[in-house]
Each structure stands twice: as structure tokens, then as C-alpha cells.
C-alpha positions as CSV (number, residue, x, y, z in Angstrom):
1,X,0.0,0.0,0.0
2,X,1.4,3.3,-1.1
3,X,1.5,6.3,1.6
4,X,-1.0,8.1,-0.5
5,X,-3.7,4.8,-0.5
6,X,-2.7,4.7,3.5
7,X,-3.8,8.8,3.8
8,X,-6.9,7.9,1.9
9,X,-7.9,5.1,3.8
10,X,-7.5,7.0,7.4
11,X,-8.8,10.4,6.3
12,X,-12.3,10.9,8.2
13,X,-15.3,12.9,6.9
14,X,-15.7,16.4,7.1
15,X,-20.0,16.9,7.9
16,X,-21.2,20.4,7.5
17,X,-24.7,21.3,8.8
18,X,-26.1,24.1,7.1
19,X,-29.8,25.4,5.9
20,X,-30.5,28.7,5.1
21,X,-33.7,28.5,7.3
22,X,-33.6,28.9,11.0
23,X,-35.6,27.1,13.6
24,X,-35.9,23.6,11.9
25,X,-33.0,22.0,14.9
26,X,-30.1,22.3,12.5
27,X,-28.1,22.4,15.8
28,X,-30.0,20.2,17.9
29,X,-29.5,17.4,14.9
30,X,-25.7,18.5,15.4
31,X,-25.3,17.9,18.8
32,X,-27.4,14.4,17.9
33,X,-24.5,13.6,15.6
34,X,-21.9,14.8,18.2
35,X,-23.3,12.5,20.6
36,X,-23.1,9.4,18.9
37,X,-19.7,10.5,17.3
38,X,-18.4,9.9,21.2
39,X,-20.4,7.0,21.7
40,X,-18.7,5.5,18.7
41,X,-15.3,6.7,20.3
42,X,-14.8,8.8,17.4
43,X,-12.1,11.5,17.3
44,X,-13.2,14.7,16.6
45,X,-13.5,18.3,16.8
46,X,-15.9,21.1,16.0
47,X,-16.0,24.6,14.4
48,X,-19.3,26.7,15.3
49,X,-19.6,28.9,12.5
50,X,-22.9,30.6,14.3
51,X,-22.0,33.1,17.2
52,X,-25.6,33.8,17.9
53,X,-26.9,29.8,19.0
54,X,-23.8,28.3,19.1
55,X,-24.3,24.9,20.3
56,X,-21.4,22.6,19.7
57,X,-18.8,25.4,21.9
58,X,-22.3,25.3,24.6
59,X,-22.1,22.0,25.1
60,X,-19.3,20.0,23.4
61,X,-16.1,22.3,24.2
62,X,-15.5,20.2,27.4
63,X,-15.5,17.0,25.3
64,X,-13.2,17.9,22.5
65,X,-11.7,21.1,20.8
66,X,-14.8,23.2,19.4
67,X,-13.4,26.4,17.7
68,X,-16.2,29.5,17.5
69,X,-15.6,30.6,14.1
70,X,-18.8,32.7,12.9
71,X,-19.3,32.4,9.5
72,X,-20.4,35.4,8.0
73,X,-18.2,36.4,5.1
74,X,-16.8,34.6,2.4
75,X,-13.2,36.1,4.4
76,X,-14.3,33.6,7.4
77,X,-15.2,31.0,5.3
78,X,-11.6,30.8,3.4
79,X,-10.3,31.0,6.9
80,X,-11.7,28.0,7.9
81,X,-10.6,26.4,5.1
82,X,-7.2,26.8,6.4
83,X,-8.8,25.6,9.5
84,X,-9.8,22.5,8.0
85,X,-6.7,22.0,6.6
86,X,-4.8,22.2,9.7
87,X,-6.9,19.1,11.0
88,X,-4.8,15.8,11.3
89,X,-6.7,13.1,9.1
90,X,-7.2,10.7,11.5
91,X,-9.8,13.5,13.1
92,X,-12.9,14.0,11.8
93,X,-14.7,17.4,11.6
94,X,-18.3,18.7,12.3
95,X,-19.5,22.0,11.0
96,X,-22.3,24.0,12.4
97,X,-23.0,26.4,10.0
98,X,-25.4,29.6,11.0
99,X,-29.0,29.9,9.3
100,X,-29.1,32.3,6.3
101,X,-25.3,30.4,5.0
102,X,-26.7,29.3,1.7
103,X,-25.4,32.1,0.2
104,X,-21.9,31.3,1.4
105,X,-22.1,27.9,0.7
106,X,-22.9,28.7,-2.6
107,X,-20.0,30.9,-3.3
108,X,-17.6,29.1,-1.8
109,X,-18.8,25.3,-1.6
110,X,-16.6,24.1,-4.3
111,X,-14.0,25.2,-3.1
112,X,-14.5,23.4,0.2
113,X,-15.3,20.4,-1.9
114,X,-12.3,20.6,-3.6
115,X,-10.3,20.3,-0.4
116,X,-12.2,17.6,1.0
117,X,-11.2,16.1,-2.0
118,X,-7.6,17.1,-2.1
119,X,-7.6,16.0,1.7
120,X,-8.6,12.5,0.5
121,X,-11.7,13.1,2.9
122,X,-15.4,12.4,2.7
123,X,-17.7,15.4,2.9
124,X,-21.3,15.2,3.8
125,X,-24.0,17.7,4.9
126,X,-26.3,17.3,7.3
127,X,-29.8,18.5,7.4
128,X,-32.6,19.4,9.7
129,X,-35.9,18.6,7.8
130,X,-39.2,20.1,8.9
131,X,-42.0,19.9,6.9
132,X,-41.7,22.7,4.6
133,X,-40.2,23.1,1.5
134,X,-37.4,26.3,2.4
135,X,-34.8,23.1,3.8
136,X,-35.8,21.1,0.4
137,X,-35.4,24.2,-1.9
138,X,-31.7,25.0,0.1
139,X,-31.0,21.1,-0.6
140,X,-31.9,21.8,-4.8
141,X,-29.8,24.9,-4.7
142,X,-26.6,23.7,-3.2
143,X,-27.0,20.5,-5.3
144,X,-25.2,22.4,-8.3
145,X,-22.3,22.4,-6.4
146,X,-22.5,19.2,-3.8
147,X,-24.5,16.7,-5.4
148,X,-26.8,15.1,-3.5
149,X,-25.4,11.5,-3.0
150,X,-23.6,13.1,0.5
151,X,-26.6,14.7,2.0
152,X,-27.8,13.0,5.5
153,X,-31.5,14.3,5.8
154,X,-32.8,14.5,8.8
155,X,-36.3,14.1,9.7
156,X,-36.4,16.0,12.5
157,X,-39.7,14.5,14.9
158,X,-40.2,17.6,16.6
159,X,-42.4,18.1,13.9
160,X,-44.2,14.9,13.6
161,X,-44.1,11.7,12.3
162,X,-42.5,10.5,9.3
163,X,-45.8,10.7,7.4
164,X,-46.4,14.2,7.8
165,X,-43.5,15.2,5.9
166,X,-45.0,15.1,2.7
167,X,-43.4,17.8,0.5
168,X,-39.9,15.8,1.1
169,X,-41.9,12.5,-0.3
170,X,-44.1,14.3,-3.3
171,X,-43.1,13.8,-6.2
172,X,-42.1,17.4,-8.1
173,X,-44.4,19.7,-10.1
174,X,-42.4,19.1,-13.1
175,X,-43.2,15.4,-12.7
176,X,-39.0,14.9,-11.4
177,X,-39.0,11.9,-8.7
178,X,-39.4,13.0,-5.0
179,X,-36.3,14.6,-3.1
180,X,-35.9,12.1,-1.1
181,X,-35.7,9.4,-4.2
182,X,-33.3,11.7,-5.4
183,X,-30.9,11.9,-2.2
184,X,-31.5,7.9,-1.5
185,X,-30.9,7.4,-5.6
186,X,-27.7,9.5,-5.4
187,X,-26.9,7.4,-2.3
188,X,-27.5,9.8,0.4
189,X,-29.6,9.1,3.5
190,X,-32.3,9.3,5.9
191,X,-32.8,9.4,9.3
192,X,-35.9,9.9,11.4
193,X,-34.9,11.8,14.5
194,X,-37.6,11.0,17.3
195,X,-38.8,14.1,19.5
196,X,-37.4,14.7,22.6
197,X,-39.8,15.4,25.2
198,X,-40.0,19.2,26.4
199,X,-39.0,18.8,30.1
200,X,-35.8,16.7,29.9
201,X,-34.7,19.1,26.6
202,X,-35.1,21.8,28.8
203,X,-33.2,20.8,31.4
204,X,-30.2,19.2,29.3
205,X,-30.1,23.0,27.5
206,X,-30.1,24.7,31.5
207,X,-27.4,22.3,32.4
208,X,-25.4,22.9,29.3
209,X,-24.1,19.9,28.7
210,X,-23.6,16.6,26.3
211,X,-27.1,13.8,26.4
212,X,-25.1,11.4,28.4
213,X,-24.2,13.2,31.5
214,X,-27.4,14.3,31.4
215,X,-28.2,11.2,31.4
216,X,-26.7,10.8,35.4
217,X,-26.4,13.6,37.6
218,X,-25.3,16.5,35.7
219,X,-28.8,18.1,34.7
220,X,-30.7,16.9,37.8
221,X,-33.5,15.7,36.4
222,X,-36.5,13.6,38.2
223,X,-36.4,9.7,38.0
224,X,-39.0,10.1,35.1
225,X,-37.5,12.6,33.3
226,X,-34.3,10.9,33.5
227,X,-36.0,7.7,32.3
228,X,-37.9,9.6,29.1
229,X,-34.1,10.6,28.3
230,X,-33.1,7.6,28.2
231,X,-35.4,6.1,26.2
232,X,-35.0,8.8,23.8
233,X,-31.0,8.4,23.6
234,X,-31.4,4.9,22.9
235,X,-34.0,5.4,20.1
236,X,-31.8,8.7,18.9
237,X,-28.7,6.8,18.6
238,X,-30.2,3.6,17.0
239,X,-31.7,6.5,14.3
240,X,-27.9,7.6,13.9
241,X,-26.3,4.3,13.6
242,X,-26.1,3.6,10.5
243,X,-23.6,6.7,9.9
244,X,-21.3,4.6,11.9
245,X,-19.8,3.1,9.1
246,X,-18.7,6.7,7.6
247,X,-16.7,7.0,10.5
């Protein structure tokens, strides 16, 4: 094996979450993903490109190395390029990109894309689905200059059930197939992320800190709320599992 098939083989994935629309758990889905990248004893580290809800620096910077990095310009974005770039392979990267940075992604997307591909490293976006179409028409966009075989959508249950999100399942006006057969056609994928009841979301955000040591002592929660968390981790990281693999 040459060095270059050995860098290839231990690069890990850079995963940027982005939507331009705010509100739909774009960072709630991240810190999902962060979770599950410790459970699966990933290594990893974060940049929070949104310095107005940052959530992986809230409640990851204890766990790894979480850089605030707003995003904002296409200046910060070709800094965190060099960011990126500074990253050993064998670490993978999450990206929590503000709402509104469709216009930034756009711009400079293939640019990232071509590092990720001079890195040797998978790239993948991550996003929050609710069941309107402003997530879906960010996806379309962006396709131009991703593709849509590495998208992870992300039905996010706060909204519902899987059934109710219709406009992600319908097939287009123009008579195309459905987004999603699109995304699973390109070979991208989709996860159903089950709501988390009110009262133990509450407290984990008050505590501000990761699911599992809220899990114990950390958010002092009551023996049922504690138990409804639970629950909802193990159905939350079963949803996430089969990104293992990528990692």
C-alpha cells in the first residue's frame, strides 16, 4: 500500500450542517450527531460557525476542541478552510453552520469540496428537515455544487411523524421523482430523528451539557425525566447508527 492509498484510507469525513432556514433544529440534529460520534469513540473536533446559537462550543467544548468561528463572510469561510486543513486526518470534523449560509455555501462550496477532495476526505451535509419546502429548496440549490449523494436528511420529529413530511416524499411539479428518491438514488440518506420530550430538553439545555451526563447527575433531572431521556437516547442513537460506518 502506497502512503497516498494509506492517507486515503484514514482520512475521516468532514460533515457540515447548514440550511438557510432557521428554527428547523439544525443544531439540535448537530449535537445528535456529536453524541453518537463519542459513543462510537470517534475523534473529533468542531467549528461553530454561528456566534448567535452556538451549540457545539455550549455544550461540546469540554469533550473535545470546538473552535467559535462565525461564518459570516466569504473572508471567514476561506479561513476556515485553512482551518480544515490544519486538521490531522485521522480526526474527523463537524461543522455547524449559521441559518441564512446558503449564500456562502454557494459561493464558496466548491471550493471546500475541492479540499475535502484534495484532503482525501469524505464530505457530507447534514440537514434538519421540517415539513416545509425552504430546507428542500436549500438542498436543490446547493445541489449544483455538492451533489446530492452526500446529503444525511434528517427528519427531524419535533415536527411529527415520518408521514407528515409530505413535501420531502411528493413527487415534483415538473413530474421529477421526490427529493428524497433523489438523495437515496444519489446514495445519500435518511434518518428519522424522534422528538425529545419538552421537560428533559429543557433541562439538558439549562445544564449545558452533552445527552449522556445528562443522562446521570449532571442536569438533575427527576427519575422520570431521567428515564424519558433515556429512552430517547437509545432510540436517537439507534436512528444515527447507520452513519457509523462513515466513520
Amino acid at each position: 500500500m502506497t502512503t497516498k492509498d494509506h492517507v486515503a484510507r484514514m482520512a475521516r469525513p468532514i460533515v457540515v450542517s447548514s440550511s438557510d432556514k432557521g428554527g428547523v433544529g439544525k443544531s439540535f440534529v448537530t449535537r445528535c450527531l456529536a453524541h453518537c460520534l463519542c459513543l462510537w469513540n470517534a475523534k473529533w473536533v468542531g467549528f461553530d460557525g454561528d456566534s448567535q446559537n452556538s451549540h457545539l462550543a455550549r455544550f461540546y467544548s469540554k469533550v473535545t476542541q470546538v473552535d467559535c468561528h462565525p461564518l459570516k463572510t466569504s473572508e471567514d469561510f476561506d479561513r476556515l478552510l485553512d482551518k480544515i486543513e490544519g486538521v490531522d486526518a485521522s480526526t474527523a470534523i463537524l461543522i455547524d453552520c449559521p441559518a441564512g449560509a446558503g449564500s456562502l455555501m454557494m459561493a464558496r462550496g466548491q471550493r471546500m469540496q475541492a479540499l475535502a477532495d484534495h484532503l482525501g476526505r469524505p464530505l457530507y451535509r447534514l440537514f434538519s428537515l421540517d415539513e416545509e419546502d425552504d430546507v428542500l429548496m436549500s438542498m436543490k440549490r446547493e445541489a449544483a455544487v455538492f451533489g446530492l449523494g452526500n446529503v444525511v436528511a434528517v427528519l427531524n420529529g419535533r415536527f411529527g411523524p415520518p408521514e407528515i413530511f409530505l413535501l420531502w416524499q411528493r413527487v415534483l411539479k415538473d413530474g421529477s421523482p421526490s427529493m428524497r428518491e433523489q438523495v437515496l438514488a444519489a446514495g445519500g440518506k435518511e434518518i428519522y430523528l424522534p422528538p425529545l420530550p419538552p421537560a428533559p430538553r429543557m433541562a439538558v439545555r439549562d445544564a449545558r451539557c452533552p445527552f449522556h451526563e445528562a443522562a446521570g447527575a449532571t442536569a438533575n433531572l427527576s427519575f422520570n425525566e431521567r428515564m424519558n431521556l433515556e429512552e430517547w437516547l437509545t432510540e436517537m442513537e439507534a436512528a444515527f447508527a447507520p452513519l457509523k460506518e462513515l466513520f
